[in-house]
C-alpha positions in Angstrom: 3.3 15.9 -66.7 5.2 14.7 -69.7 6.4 17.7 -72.3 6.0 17.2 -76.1 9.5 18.0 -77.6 10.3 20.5 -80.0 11.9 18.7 -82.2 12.4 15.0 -81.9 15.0 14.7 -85.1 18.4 16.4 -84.9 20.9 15.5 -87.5 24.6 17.8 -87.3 26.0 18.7 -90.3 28.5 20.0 -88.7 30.2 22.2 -85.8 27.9 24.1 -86.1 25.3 24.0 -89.0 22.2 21.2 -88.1 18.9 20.2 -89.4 15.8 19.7 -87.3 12.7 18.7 -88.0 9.5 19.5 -85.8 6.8 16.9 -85.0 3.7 18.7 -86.8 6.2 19.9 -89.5 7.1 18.2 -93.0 9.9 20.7 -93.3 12.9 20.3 -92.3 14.8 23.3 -90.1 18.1 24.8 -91.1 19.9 25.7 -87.9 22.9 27.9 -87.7 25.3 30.4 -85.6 24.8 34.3 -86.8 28.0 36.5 -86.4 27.0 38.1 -83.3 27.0 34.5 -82.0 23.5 34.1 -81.6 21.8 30.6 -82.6 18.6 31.2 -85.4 16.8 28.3 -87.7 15.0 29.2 -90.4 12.6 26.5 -92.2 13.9 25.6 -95.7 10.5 24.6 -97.2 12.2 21.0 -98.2 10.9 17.7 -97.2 14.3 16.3 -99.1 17.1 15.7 -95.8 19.7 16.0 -98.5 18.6 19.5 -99.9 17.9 20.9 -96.3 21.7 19.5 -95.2 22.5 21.5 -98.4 20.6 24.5 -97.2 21.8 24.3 -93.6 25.9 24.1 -94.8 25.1 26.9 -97.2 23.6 29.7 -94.7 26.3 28.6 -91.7 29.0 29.6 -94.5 27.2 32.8 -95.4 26.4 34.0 -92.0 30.3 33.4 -90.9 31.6 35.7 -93.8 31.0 38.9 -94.3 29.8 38.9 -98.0 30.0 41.3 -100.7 26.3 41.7 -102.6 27.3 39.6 -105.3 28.3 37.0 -103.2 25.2 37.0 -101.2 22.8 37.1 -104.7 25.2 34.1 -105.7 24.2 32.3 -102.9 20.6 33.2 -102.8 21.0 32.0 -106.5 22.3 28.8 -105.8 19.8 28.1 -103.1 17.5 28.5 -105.3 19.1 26.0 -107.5 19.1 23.4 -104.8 15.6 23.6 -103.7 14.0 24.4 -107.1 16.4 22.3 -109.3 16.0 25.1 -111.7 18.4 28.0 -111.8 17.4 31.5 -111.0 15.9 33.7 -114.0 18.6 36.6 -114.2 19.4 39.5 -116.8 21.8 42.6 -116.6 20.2 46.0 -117.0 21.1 46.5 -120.9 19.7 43.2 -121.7 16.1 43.4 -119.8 15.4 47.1 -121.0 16.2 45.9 -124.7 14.3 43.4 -124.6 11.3 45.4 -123.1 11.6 47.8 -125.6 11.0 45.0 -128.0 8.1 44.1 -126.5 6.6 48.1 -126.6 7.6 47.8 -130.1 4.6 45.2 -130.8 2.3 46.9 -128.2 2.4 50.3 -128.8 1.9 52.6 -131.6 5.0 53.9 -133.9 5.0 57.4 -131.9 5.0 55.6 -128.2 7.6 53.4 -129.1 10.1 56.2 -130.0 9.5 57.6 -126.8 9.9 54.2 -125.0 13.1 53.2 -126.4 14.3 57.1 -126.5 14.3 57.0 -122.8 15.3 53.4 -122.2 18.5 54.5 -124.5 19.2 58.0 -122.4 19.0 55.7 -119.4 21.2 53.1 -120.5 23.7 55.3 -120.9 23.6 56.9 -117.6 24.2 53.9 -116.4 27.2 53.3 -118.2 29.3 50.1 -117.4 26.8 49.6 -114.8 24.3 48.7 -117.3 26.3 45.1 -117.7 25.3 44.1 -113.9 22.6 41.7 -113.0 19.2 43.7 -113.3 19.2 42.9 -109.4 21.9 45.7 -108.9 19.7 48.6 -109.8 19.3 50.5 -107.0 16.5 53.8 -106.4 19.9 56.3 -106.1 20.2 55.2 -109.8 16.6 55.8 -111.3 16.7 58.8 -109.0 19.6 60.4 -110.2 18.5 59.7 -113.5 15.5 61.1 -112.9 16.8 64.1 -111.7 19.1 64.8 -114.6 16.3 65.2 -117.1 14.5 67.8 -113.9 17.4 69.8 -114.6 16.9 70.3 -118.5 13.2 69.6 -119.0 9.8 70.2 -117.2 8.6 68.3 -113.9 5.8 66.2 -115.9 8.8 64.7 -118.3 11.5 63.8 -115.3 7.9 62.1 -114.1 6.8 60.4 -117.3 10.4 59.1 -117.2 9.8 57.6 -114.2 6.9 55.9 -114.9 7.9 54.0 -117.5 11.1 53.2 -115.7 8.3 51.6 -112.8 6.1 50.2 -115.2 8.9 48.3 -116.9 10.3 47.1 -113.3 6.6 45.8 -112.7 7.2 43.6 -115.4 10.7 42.7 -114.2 9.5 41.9 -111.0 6.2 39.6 -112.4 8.8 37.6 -114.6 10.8 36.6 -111.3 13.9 38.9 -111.8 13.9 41.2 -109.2 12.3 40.8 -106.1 11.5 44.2 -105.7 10.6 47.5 -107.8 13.3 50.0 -106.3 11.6 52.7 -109.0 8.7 52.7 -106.6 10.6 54.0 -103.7 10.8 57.5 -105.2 8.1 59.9 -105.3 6.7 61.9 -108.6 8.0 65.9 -108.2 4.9 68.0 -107.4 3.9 69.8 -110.0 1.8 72.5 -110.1 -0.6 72.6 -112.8 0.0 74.1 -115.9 2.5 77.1 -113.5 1.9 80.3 -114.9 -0.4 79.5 -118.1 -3.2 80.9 -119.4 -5.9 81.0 -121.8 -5.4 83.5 -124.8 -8.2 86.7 -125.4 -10.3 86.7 -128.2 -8.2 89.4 -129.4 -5.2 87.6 -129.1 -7.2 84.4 -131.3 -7.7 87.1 -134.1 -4.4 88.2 -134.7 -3.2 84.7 -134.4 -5.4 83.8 -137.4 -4.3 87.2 -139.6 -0.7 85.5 -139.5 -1.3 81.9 -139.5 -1.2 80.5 -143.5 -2.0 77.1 -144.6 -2.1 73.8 -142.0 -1.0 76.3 -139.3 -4.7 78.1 -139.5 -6.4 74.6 -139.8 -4.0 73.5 -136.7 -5.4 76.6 -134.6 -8.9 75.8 -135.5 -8.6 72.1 -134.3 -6.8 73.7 -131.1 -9.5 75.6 -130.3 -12.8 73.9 -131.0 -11.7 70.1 -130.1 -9.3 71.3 -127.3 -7.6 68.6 -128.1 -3.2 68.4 -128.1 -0.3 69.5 -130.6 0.8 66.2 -131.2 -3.2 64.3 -131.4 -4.1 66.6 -133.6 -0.5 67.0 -135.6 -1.5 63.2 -136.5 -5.0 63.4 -137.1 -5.8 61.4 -140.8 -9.1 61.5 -143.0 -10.6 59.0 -140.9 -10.7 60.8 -138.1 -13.5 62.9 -139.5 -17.3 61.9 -140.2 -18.3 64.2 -142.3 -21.5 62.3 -142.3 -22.3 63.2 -138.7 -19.9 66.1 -138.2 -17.6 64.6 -135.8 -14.5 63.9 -135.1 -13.3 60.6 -133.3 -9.9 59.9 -132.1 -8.2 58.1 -129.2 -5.5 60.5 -127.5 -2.0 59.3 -127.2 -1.1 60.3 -123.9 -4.4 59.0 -122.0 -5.5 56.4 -124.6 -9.3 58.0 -124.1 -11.6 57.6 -127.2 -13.1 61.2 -127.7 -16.2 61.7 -130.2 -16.6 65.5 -130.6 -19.0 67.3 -132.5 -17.7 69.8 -135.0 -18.0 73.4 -134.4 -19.0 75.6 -137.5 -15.9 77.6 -137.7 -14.3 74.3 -137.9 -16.5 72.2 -140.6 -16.1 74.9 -143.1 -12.3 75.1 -142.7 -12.6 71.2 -143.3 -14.7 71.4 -146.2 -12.1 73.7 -147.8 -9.4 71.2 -148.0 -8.5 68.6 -151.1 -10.6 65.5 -149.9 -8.7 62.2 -150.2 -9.5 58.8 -151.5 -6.9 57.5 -148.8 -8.7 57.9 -145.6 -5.0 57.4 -143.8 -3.8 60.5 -145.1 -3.0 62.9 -143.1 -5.2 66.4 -142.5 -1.7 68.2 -142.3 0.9 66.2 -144.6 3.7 68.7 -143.9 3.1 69.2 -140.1 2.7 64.9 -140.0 5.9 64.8 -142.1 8.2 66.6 -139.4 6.4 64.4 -136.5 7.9 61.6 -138.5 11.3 62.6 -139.1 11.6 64.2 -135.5 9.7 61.5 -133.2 8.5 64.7 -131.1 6.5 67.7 -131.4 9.0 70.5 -130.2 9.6 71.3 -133.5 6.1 72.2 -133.8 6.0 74.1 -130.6 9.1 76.3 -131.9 6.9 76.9 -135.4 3.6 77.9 -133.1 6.1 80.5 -131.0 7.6 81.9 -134.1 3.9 82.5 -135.0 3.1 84.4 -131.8 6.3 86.2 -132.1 5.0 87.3 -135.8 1.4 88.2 -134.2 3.3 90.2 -131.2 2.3 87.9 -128.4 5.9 87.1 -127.3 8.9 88.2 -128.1 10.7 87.2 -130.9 14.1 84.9 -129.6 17.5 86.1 -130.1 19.0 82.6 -129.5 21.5 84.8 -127.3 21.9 82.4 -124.8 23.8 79.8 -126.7 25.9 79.3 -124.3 23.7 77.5 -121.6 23.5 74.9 -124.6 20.8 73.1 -126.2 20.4 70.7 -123.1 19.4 73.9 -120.7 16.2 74.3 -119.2 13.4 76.1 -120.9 11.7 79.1 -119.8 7.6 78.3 -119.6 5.9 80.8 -121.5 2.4 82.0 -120.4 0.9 81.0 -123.6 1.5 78.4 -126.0 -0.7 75.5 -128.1 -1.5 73.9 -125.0 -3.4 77.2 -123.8 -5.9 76.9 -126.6 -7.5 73.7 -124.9 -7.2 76.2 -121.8 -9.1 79.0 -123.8 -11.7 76.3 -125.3 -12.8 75.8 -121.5 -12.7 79.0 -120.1 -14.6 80.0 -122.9 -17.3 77.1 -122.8 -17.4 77.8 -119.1 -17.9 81.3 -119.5 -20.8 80.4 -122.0 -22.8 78.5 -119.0 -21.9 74.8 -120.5 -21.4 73.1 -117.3 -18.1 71.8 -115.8 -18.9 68.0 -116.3 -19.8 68.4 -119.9 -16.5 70.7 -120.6 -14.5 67.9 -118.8 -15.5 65.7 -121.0 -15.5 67.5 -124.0 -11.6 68.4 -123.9 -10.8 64.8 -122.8 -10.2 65.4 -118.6 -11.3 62.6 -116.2 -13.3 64.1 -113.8 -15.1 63.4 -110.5 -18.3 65.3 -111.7 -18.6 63.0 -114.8 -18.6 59.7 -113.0 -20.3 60.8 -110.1 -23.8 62.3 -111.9 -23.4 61.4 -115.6 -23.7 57.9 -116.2 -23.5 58.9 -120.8 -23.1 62.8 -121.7 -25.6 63.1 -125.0 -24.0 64.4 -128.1 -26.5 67.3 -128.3 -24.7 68.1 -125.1 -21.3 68.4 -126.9 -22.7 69.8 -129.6 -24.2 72.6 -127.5 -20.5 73.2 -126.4 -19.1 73.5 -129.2 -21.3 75.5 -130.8 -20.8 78.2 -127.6 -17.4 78.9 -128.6 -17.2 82.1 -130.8 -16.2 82.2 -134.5 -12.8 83.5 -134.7 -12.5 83.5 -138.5 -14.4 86.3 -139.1 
């Protein structure tokens, strides 16, 4: 019985490093000695003999030295070179993240973008002289530590936001050919649990809310409560937000990007009504409220304004600022009620009023499993029978 060779061509390069090709093959094989003296080939996807030789001589050298991991990228750079003819696409950290901001800058809105390159900023810095290696070098202990940094000072959802956009920049890293692999993706999101120890506020509570609140801060309470909607959504809300002709309002929410169409509740049209109209329809409902969302790029401001509010109401305490010394970078307490409990009181409220889960999903802007599983379209006389369940706290 006659045996079919392996390989039938054998060239040697050298003592050790040789090329073979296979009979069923058009590749040729790089062959060479590892440093545990074991013989490997690996295929170098080259039908050239002269780029394969060049392949062969340059994994025999790396495999007989013990390379540092900017040797071994150089190499893996240079073999690129010799199969490809092209040189490897590369960038240091600094320059890939400013030029992604760049990018966000033409594909997000004004607000986004100053959080994008906010962060992008804070973590070029942790990096430090680090941030001058090739993009390649950034390693999961990095983005982690970073990460973990902002746990220390801020809530769980904003050390998680920040890694998000580190991964979704590092998607686009990796699409472009500069990084084989998103390291960002090897760390795990920090459990949260939702919302801690929040809750919705108590009718009473609404009222004496509303005996203190003057100017945009009672329209701001209003739009809290009968859109559920966010500080900062409706902080930026403009004239052409409202229908006045149908008695909605329409927006698309920043941190979701979900169009919401909402009927508007009694309470809430008359408050509207009330107000200078505009010729401009992209002024904004609160000018003063918008105006420190522009000069801040954030809405704690407005969060301090809406506790200094409760504190006038006698819902929390009033702060001491005491505590100076943990610094400005220390981690906040989470108080039990804030803004962000109104959209908590607008569905407890609904709920409470027999409007059904699925509908109060949707009216405050939640995705939920009920809505896509048995409502196909959620009729506006639906909404409009929510909103018109919550009570009138302007009385």
């Amino acid at each position: 019985m006659r045996l079919t060779p392996i390989f039938v061509v054998s060239i040697v390069v050298s003592r050790m490093a040789s090329i073979r090709k296979h009979p069923l093959s058009k590749f040729w094989f790089g062959c060479f000695t590892l440093p545990s003296g074991q013989r490997t080939q690996r295929s170098t996807k080259s039908t050239n003999k002269k780029v394969a030789l060049k392949m062969a001589r340059s994994w025999e050298e790396a495999a007989q030295k013990k390379l540092t991991e900017t040797q071994a990228r150089r190499v893996i750079a240079d073999l690129y070179e010799i199969s490809s003819g092209e040189k490897l696409e590369s960038s240091t950290i600094r320059q890939f993240f400013e030029s992604w901001i760049v990018r966000k800058e033409m594909e997000t809105s004004p607000r986004t973008f100053d959080k994008y390159k906010n962060l992008a900023d804070r973590f070029i810095k942790h990096l430090g002289d680090r941030a001058d290696a090739d993009l390649s070098h950034l390693t999961n202990k990095h983005i982690q530590t970073f990460r973990d940094g902002i746990l220390k000072r801020l809530a769980p959802a904003t050390a998680n936001h920040a890694l998000k956009v580190i991964r979704s920049a590092l998607n686009l890293a990796r699409r472009e050919g500069l990084i084989i692999e998103n390291v960002a993706e090897r760390i795990k999101t920090i459990s949260i649990k939702e919302d801690g120890n929040r809750r919705a506020f108590t009718l009473v509570e609404l009222k004496k809310l509303m005996d203190v609140a003057k100017g945009e801060w009672r329209g701001m309470i209003l739009f809290g409560l009968y859109t559920g909607q966010r500080l900062g959504d409706i902080a930026c809300l403009t004239w052409q937000n409202i229908d006045l002709e149908q008695n909605e309002l329409r927006l698309v929410t920043s941190k979701t990007g979900r169009q919401q169409i909402l009927p508007l509740a009694s309470p809430l049209l008359r408050y509207i009504e009330s107000l200078p109209s505009s010729d401009d329809p992209k002024q904004p409902i609160f000018p003063r409220i918008k105006d420190i969302i522009d000069r801040t790029g954030v809405v704690g401001a407005l969060s301090g304004q809406f506790y200094n509010l409760m504190a006038q109401a006698g819902l929390v305490k009033t702060r001491t600022h005491q505590k100076a010394a943990e610094g400005r970078c220390a981690k906040r307490t989470q108080n039990e009620i804030s803004f962000h409990c109104l959209r908590h009181t607008a569905t407890s409220l609904m709920k409470n009023a027999g409007i059904s889960s699925a509908i109060v999903q949707e009216f405050i802007g939640h995705d939920s499993p009920a809505i896509s599983q048995n409502y196909t379209h959620i009729e506006t006389s639906a909404l409009k029978k929510a909103a018109d369940s919550l009570p009138d706290i302007t009385e």
